[in-house]
KOLVEXLO-218931 format. One record per residue (C-alpha): residue number from 1; residue in one letter; x, y, z. Coordinates in steps of 0.5 Angstrom, whole numbers, plus 500, padded with zeros to 3 digits. Layout:
<rs>
R     n   res     x     y     z
R   NUM     A     X     Y     Z
...
</rs>
This chain:
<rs>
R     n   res     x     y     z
R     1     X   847   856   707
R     2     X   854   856   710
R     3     X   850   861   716
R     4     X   845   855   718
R     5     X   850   850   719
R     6     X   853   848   726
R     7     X   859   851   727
R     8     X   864   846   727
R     9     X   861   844   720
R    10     X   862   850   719
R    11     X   869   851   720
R    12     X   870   844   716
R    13     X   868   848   710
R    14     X   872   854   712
R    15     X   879   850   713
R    16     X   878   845   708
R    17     X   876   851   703
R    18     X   870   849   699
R    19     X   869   854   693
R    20     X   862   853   693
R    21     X   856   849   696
R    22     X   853   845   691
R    23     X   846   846   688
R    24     X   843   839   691
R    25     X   846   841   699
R    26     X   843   849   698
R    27     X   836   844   696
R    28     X   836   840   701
R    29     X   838   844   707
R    30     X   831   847   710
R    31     X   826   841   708
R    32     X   831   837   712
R    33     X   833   840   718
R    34     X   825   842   718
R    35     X   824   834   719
R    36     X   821   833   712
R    37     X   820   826   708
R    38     X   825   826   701
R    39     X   829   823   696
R    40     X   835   826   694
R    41     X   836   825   687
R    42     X   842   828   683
R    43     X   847   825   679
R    44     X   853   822   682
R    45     X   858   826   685
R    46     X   854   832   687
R    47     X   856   832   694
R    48     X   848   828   696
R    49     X   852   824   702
R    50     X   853   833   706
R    51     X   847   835   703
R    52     X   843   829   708
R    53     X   849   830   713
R    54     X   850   837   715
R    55     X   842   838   716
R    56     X   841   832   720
R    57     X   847   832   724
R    58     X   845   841   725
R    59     X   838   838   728
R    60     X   842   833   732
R    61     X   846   836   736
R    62     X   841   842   739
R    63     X   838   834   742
R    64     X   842   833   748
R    65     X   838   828   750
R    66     X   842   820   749
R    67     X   841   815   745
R    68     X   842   814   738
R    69     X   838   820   733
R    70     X   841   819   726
R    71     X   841   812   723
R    72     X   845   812   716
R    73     X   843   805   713
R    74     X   847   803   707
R    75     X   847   797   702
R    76     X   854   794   702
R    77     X   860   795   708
R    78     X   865   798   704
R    79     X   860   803   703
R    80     X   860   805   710
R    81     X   867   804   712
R    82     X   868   809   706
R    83     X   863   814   709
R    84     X   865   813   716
R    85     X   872   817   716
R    86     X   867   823   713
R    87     X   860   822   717
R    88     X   866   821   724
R    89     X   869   828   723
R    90     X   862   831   721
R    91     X   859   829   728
R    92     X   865   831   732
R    93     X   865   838   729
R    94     X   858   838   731
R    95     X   860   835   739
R    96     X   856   828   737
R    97     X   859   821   736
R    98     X   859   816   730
R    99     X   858   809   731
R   100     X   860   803   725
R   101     X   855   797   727
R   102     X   857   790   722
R   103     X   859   784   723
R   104     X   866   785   721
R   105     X   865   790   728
R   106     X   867   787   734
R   107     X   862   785   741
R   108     X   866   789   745
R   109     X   865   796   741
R   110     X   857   793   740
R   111     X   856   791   747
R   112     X   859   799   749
R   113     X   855   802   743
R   114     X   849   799   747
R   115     X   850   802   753
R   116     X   854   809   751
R   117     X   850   810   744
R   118     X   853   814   739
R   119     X   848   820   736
R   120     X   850   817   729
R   121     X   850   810   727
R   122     X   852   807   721
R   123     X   849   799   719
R   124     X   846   794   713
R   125     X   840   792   714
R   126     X   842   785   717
R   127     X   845   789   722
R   128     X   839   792   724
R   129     X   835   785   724
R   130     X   840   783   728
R   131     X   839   788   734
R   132     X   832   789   734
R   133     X   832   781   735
R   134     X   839   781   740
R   135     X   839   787   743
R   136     X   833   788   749
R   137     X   835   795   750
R   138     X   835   797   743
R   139     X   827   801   744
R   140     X   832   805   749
R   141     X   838   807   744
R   142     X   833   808   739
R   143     X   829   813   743
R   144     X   830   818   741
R   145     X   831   817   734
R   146     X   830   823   729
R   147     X   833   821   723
R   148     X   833   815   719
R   149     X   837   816   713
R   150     X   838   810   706
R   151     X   843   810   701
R   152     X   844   808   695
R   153     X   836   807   695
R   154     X   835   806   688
R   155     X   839   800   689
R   156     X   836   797   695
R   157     X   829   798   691
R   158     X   832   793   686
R   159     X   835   787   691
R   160     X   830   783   696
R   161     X   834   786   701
R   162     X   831   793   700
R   163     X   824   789   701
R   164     X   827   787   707
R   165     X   829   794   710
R   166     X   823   797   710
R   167     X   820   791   714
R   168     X   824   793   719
R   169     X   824   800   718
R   170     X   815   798   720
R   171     X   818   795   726
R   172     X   823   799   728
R   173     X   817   805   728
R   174     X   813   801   732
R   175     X   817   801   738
R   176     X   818   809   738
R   177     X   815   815   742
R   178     X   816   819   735
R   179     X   816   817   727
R   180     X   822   819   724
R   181     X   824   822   718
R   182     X   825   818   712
R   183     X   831   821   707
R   184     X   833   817   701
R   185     X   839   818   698
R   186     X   839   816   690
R   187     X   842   817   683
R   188     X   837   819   678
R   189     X   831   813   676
R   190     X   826   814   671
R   191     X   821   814   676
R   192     X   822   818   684
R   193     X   815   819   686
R   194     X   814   811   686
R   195     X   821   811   690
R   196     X   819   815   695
R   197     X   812   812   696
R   198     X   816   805   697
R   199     X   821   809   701
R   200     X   815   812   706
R   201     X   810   806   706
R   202     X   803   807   706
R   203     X   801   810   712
R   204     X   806   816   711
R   205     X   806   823   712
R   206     X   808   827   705
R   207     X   814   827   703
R   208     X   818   831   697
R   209     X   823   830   692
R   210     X   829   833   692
R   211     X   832   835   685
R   212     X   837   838   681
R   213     X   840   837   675
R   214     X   847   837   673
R   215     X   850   844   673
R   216     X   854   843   665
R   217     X   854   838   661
R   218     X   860   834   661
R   219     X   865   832   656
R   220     X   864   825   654
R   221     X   869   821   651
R   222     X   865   815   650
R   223     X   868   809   645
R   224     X   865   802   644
R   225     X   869   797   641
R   226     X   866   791   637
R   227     X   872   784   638
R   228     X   870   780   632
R   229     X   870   773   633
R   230     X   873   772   626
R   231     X   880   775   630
R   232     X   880   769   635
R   233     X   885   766   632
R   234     X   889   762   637
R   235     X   887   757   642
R   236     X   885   761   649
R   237     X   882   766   644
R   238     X   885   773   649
R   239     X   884   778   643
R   240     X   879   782   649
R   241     X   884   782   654
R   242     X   890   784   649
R   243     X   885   790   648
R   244     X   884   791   655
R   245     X   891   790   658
R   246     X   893   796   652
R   247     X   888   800   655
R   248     X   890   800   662
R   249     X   896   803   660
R   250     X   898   809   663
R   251     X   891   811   665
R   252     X   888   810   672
R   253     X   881   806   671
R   254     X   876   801   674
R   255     X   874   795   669
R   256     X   867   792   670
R   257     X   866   785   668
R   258     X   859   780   669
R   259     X   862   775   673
R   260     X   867   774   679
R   261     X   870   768   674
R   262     X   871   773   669
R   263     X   875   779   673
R   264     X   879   774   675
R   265     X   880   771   667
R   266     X   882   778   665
R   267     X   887   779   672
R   268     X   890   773   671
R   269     X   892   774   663
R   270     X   895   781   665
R   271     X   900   777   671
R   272     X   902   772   665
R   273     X   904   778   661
R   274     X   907   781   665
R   275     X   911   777   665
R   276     X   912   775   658
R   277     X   914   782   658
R   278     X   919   782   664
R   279     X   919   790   663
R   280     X   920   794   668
R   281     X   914   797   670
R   282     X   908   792   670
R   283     X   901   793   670
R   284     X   899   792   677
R   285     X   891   790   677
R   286     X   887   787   683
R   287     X   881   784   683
R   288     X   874   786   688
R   289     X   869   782   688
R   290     X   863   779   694
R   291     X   868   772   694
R   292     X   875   776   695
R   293     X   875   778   704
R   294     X   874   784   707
R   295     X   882   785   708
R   296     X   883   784   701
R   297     X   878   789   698
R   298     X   879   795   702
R   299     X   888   793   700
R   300     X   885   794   693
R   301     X   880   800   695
R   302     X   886   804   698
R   303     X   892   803   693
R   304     X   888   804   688
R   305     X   888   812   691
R   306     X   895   812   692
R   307     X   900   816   687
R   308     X   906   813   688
R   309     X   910   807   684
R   310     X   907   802   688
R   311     X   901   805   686
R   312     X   894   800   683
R   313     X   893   802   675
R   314     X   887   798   676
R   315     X   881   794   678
R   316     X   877   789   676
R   317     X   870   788   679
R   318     X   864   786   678
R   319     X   858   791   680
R   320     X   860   792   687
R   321     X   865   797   686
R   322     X   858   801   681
R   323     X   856   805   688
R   324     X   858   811   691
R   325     X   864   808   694
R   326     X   870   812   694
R   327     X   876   811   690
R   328     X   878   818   687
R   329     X   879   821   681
R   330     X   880   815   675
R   331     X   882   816   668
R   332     X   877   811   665
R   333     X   871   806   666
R   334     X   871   799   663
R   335     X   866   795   661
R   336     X   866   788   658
R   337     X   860   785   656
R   338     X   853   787   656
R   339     X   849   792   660
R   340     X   842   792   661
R   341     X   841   798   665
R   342     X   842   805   663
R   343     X   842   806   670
R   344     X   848   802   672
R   345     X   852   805   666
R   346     X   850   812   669
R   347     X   853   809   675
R   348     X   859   806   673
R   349     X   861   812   668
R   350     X   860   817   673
R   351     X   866   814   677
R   352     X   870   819   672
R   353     X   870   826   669
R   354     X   870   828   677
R   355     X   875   835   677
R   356     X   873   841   673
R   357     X   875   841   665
R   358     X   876   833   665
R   359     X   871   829   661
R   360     X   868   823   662
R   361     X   872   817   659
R   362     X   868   811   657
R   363     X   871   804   654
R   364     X   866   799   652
R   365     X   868   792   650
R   366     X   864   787   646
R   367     X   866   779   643
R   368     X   858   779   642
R   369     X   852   782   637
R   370     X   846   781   643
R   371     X   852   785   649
R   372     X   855   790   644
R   373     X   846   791   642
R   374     X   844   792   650
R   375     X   851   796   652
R   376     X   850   800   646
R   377     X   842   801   648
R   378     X   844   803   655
R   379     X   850   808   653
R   380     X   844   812   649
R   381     X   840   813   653
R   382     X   846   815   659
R   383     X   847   821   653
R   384     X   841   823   653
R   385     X   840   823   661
R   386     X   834   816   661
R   387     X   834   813   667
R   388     X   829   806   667
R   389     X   823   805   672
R   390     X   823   801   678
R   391     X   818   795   678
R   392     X   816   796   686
R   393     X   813   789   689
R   394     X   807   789   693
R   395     X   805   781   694
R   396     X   813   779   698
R   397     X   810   773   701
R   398     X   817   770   702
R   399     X   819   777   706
R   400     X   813   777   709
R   401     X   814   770   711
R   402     X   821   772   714
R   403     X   819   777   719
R   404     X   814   774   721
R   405     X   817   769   724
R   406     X   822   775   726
R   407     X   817   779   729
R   408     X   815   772   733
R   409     X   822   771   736
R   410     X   822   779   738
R   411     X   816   779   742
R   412     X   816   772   744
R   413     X   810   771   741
R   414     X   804   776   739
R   415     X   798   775   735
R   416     X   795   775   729
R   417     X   792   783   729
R   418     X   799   785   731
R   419     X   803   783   726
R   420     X   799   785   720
R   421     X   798   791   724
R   422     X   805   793   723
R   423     X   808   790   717
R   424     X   802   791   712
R   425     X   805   799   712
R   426     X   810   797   708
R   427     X   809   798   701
R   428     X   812   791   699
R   429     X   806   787   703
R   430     X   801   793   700
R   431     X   797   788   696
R   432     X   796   783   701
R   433     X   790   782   704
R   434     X   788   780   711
R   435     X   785   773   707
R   436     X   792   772   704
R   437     X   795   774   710
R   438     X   791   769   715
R   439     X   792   764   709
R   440     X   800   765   709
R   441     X   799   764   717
R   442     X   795   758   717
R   443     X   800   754   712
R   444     X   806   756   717
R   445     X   802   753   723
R   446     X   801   746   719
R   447     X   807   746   716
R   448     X   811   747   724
R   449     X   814   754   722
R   450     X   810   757   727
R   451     X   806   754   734
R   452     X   800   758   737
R   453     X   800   759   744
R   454     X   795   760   749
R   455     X   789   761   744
R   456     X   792   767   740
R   457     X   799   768   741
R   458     X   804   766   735
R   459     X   811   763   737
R   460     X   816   760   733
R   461     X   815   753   731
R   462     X   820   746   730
R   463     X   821   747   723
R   464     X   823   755   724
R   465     X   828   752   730
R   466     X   831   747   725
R   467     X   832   751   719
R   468     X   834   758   722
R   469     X   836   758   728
R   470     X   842   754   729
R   471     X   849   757   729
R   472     X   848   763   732
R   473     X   842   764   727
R   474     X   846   766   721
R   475     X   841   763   717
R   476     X   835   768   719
R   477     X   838   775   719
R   478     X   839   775   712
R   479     X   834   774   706
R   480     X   839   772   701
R   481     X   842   765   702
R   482     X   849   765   698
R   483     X   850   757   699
R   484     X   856   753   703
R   485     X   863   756   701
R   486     X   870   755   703
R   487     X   875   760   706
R   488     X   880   761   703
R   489     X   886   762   708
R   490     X   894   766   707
R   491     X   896   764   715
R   492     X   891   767   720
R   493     X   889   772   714
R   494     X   882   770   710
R   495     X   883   771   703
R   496     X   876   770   700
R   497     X   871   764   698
R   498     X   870   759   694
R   499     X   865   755   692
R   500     X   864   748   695
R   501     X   862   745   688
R   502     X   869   748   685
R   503     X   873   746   691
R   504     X   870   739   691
R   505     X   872   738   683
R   506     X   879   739   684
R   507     X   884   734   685
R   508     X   888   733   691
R   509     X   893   739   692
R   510     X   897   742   690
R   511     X   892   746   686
R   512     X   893   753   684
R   513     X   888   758   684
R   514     X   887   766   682
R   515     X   883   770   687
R   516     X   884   777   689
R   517     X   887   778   682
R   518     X   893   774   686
R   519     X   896   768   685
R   520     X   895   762   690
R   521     X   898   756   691
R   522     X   893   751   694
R   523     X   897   747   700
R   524     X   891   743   704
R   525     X   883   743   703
R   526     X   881   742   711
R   527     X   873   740   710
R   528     X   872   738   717
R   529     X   872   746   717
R   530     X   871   748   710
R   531     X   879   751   709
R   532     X   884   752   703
R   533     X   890   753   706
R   534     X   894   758   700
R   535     X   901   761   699
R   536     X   903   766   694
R   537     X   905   764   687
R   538     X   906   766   680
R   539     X   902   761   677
R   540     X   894   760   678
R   541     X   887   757   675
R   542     X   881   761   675
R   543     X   876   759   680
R   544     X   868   758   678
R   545     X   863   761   682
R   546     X   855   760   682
R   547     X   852   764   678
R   548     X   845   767   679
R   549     X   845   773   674
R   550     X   839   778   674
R   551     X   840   780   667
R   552     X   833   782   665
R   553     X   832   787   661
R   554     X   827   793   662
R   555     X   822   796   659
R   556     X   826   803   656
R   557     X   833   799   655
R   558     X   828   795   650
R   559     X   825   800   647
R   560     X   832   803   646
R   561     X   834   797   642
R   562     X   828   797   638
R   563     X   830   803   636
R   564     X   838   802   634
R   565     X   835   796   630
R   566     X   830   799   626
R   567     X   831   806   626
R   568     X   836   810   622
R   569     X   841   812   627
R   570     X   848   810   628
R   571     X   851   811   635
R   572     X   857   816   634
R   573     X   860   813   640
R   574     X   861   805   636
R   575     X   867   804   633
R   576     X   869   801   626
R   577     X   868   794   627
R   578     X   861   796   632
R   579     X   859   799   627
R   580     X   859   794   621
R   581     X   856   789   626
R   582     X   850   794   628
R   583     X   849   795   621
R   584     X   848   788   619
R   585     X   843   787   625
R   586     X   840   792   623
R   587     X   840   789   616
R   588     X   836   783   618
R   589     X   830   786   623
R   590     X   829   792   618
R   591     X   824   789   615
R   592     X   820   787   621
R   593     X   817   794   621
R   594     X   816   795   627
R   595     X   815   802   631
R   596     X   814   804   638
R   597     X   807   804   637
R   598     X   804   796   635
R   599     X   807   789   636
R   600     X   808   786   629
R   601     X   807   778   628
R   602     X   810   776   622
R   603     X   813   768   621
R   604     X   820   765   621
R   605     X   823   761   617
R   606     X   820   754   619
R   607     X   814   756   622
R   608     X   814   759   629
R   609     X   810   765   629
R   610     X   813   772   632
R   611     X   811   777   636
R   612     X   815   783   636
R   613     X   813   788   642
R   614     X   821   791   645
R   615     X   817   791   651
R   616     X   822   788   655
R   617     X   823   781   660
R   618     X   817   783   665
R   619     X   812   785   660
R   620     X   814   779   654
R   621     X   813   774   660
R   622     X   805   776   661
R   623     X   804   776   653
R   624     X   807   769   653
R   625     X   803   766   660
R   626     X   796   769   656
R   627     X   799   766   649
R   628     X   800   759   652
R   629     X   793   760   654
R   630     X   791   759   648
R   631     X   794   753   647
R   632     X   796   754   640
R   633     X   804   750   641
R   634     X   810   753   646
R   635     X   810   759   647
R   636     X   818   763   649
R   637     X   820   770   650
R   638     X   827   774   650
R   639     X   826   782   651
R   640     X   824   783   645
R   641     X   820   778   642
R   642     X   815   772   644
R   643     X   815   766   639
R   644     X   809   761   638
R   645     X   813   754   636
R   646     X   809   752   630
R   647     X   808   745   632
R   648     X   806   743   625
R   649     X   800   748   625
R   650     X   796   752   620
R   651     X   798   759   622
R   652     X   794   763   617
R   653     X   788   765   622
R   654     X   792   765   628
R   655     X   796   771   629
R   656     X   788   775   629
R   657     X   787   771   634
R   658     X   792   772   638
R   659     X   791   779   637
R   660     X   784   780   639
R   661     X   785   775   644
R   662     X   790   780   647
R   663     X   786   786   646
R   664     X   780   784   650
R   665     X   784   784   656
R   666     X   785   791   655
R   667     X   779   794   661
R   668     X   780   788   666
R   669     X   784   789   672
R   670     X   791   787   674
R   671     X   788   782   679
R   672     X   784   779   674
R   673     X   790   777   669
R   674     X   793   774   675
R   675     X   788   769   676
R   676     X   788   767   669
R   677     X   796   766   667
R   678     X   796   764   674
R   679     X   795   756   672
R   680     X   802   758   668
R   681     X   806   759   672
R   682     X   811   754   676
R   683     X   812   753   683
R   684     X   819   752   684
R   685     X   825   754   690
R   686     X   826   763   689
R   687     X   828   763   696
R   688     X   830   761   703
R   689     X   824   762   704
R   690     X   819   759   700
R   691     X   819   753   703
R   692     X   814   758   708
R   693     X   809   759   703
R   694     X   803   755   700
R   695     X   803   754   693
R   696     X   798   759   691
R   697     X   802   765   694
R   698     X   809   763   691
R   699     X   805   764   685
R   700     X   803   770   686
R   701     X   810   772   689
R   702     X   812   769   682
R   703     X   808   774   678
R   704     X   809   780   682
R   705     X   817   779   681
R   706     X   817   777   675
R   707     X   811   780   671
R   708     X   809   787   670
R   709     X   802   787   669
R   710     X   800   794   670
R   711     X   806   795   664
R   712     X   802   791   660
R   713     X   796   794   660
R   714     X   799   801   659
R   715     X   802   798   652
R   716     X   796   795   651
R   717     X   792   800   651
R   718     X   796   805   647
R   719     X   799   799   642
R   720     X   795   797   635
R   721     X   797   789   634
R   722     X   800   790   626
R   723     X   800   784   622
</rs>
């Protein structure tokens, strides 16, 4: 391999002395400089960022002509501030240039990468959105472009954003002469060929997964602690944080937390008892989450790097830091609380055990049975390499409706047939029919979102206006909405946000407030432009945040904690404590005498009837909305069960039916289960966007994101209802 890569890359590998190139880089070489469709899936670690670069960036610079030739897209800007020392040094050994465009990016550096394009250029998805609809020119930068690299992709499968992307990767194609390749970087998922039929959308050449499994096996120094509540036995209950600060000792490591208020409760305890101890070398710790500014993150990022007295011991984060940001070679990865995604553990664990000989080294902690239950399912089924499947949208009404009205302000009007033309090729607007298409475009037109213009022509309407396009059009490049915020202000420096709501509950300063994992005290709160005015302290409250927790548990997560809780194994990895609370939750679900293949109905004490499938969130939600049909009382679910209230009714005869009612759905077809649970399903805001929508489509975008029908007709058909 080292023959067929550019010359400079090739003196990068000489002097910087690889021992070896990695299986993944020997793989991917060939089908992508020969311009093949892929994902490139391997395990973290495994070298995937110079396995997609050194073959593109080769293909590169034999082109002389200008422009922009490799676009390398990327989910979150740490992400691409990190890869770009990399992604710079790689493109100038091969006599080509690297361009970071984000909105922490000055206009000037814009304005000049416009007019002289780097070959390389490295953005986020609202970036991009931003030059297809400012930049009048960006047809002739993009002209000659080659490569369109997304990293991390298994992540923007999972997020509106990654919806979003392949919109504008449909748009962007549009305009060009030539159809680039499309590569996908990803960790390993349960389901790739569907990844890559999102990733290539429907009107796509081939493509192909690259893959290759890890080399060896490596050691696993896995524990997961259980803190019982019976040990909370003073008032603010720092039993966890007392475990955590003992296990950030002498250890450099990354500490995963549920929510941006919780990295900063446990950062907040290690600072008080630093200095009750008083003692000479203090656990030094920050915080990096999405509320701490970009200053303040990239700090931690850097120090944490570091060996030297100054350096950090730890971070404490929420999942930001679970992508494939470099922060070197740690000691340990903690993870307080719950997972649901074996996926995520992967992630997160493969931040350590990097250097040969070196183990992966795992601490779990846990004050709940549910949480200690779903990160013991998740540690399972990483030791065992499963990863879960990605349930993929085919009816996102709401991101349809946003690139609409952005395509109409790109072309200063187009018609009806154009715009479906370009965006029905994106997986994420598959099932969409011209019908439902027409009728989202009539709804948008009476609801002043969009005007017609000499017969045919669609532009943007006056609600479009009011809505989306004021203040420089911040609202319309992104698809999410992160709601009003306040800066957090040291001088002229940007320390983070805070929430309106937790500013406005405050009472007149001084107040004190922790963010960064530092503690600050408040001076002023000027409203009129949405500042706090902080200073440096050594006392401080933690803040709140709105939380919009996507917790769902998925299919195979469930599956695991069926398992665990009615099967005989113990996982080797549980300590004492954990092992005593399995074994009693064991003790309670034992006799429900479920498998993997039945549903069990039985009843609670008080009446409810239960359904017992372990089938996950999306799954359980069709099974209660077809229930709830039947009209036999309130009907609920969690990931593993569906609970029918008894509402004063005879049970006896009931579970038979449920069972045969369900059953007769097993030969009728996706479509027709939507139309008959779509009564079920409430209307309500999911989206910045819904207000677009009539209700029928955001029902339906609600099931499709919601629901998984298509695996409910797979359990459906290989299950026998036990009761």
């Amino acid at each position: 391999m080292i023959n067929k890569i550019h010359s400079g890359l090739r003196r990068i590998v000489q002097n910087s002395r690889w021992s070896a190139f990695t299986d993944i880089q020997k793989e991917a070489f060939d089908p992508i400089y020969n311009g093949e469709n892929c994902i490139v899936e391997a395990p973290t670690s495994g070298g995937k960022t110079e396995a997609v670069l050194f073959p593109v960036l080769t293909k590169a610079a034999e082109n002389k002509a200008g422009g922009v030739r490799v676009l390398y897209i990327a989910p979150l800007k740490a992400l691409l501030n990190d890869i770009e020392l990399r992604a710079d040094k790689y493109a100038q050994a091969c006599g080509l240039r690297a361009f970071k465009w984000h909105g922490d990016v000055s206009q000037k550096d814009k304005v000049n990468q416009m007019l002289f394009p780097a070959e390389l250029m490295l953005t986020t998805p609202e970036s991009l959105e931003a030059i297809l609809l400012r930049k009048g020119n960006w047809n002739e930068v993009f002209n000659q472009l080659q490569s369109v690299i997304i990293d991390e992709a298994h992540s923007f499968a999972l997020a509106e954003r990654g919806l979003h992307l392949i919109s504008l990767l449909e748009r962007l194609e549009n305009e060009l002469k030539v159809v680039p390749q499309r590569i996908g970087i990803t960790a390993t998922i349960g389901n790739p060929d569907k990844l890559l039929e999102w990733l290539l959308g429907r009107k796509r050449r081939a493509g192909k997964r690259i893959y290759v499994k890890a080399a060896a096996e490596k050691e696993k120094d896995f524990i997961l602690h259980y803190i019982s509540s019976d040990n909370h036995n003073t008032e603010s209950a720092p039993v966890l944080n007392q475990k955590l600060y003992d296990l950030l000792l002498k250890k450099k490591s990354i500490v995963f937390r549920n929510s941006r208020t919780k990295t900063e409760e446990s950062a907040k305890y290690i600072n008080d008892r630093n200095r009750a101890l008083n003692t000479q070398f203090p656990l030094n710790v920050r915080t990096h989450h999405s509320s701490v500014s970009k200053y303040y993150r990239e700090a931690a990022e850097r120090l944490i790097k570091m060996r030297n007295e100054k350096e950090l011991h730890a971070l404490i984060t929420t999942s930001t830091l679970e992508l494939g940001i470099d922060i070197g070679d740690l000691n340990q990865v903690v993870q307080i609380g719950g997972l649901s995604s074996s996926g995520s553990f992967l992630q997160r664990v493969g931040r350590t055990g990097r250097r040969p000989g070196k183990p992966q080294f795992f601490r779990g902690l846990c004050e709940d049975e549910e949480e200690l239950l779903l990160l013991a399912a998740c540690i399972n089924l990483g030791v065992k390499g499963i990863s879960e499947s990605i349930i993929f949208p085919k009816k996102a009404y709401h991101i349809l409706a946003h690139q609409i009205i952005c395509l109409c302000l790109q072309k200063t009007g187009i018609g009806k047939d154009a715009l479906y033309k370009i965006l029905s090729n994106s997986y994420c607007f598959s099932a969409i029919s011209m019908e439902k298409f027409e009728l989202l475009l009539d709804y948008m037109v009476q609801s002043e979102y969009l005007r017609m213009v000499e017969d045919s022509l669609l532009v943007v309407g006056i609600k479009t206006e009011e809505r989306f396009l004021k203040a420089n059009w911040k609202r319309l490049f992104a698809v999410f909405d992160s709601g009003p915020m306040y800066d957090v202000v040291d001088g002229k420096k940007i320390i983070g946000t805070l929430d309106i709501e937790f500013v406005l509950a405050q009472q007149e300063p001084p107040w004190f407030v922790v963010l960064g994992g530092v503690e600050w005290k408040v001076k002023k709160v000027k409203h009129e432009t949405r500042q706090v005015v902080v200073v440096k302290t050594e006392a401080g409250n933690v803040p709140k945040w709105n939380v919009f927790s996507n917790s769902e548990v998925p299919f195979e997560t469930a599956k695991e904690v069926g398992r665990l809780l009615i099967g005989p194994e113990m996982p080797p990895f549980l300590d004492g404590p954990a092992k005593s609370a399995l074994q009693k939750l064991k003790a309670k679900h034992n006799a429900i005498g479920w498998n993997e293949n039945c549903w069990v109905f039985d009843q609670e004490e008080g009446g409810s009837l239960r359904i017992w499938t372990f089938s996950g969130d999306k799954i359980n939600r069709v099974i209660a909305a077809l229930v709830k049909l039947l009209n036999l009382g309130k009907c609920q679910h969690d990931y593993q069960k569906v609970v029918v209230d008894a509402d004063n009714r005879d049970y006896s005869d009931v579970p038979e039916r449920i069972a045969a009612y369900l059953k007769s759905y097993t030969n009728k077809s996706r479509e027709e289960i939507e139309n008959a649970i779509i009564s079920t399903v409430p209307n309500h805001l999911f989206s910045k966007y819904t207000s677009c929508l009539p209700e029928l489509l955001s029902k339906e975008r609600l099931i499709d994101k919601s629901m998984d029908i298509d695996g409910f007709l797979c359990e459906l058909k290989s299950i026998i209802c036990k009761i």
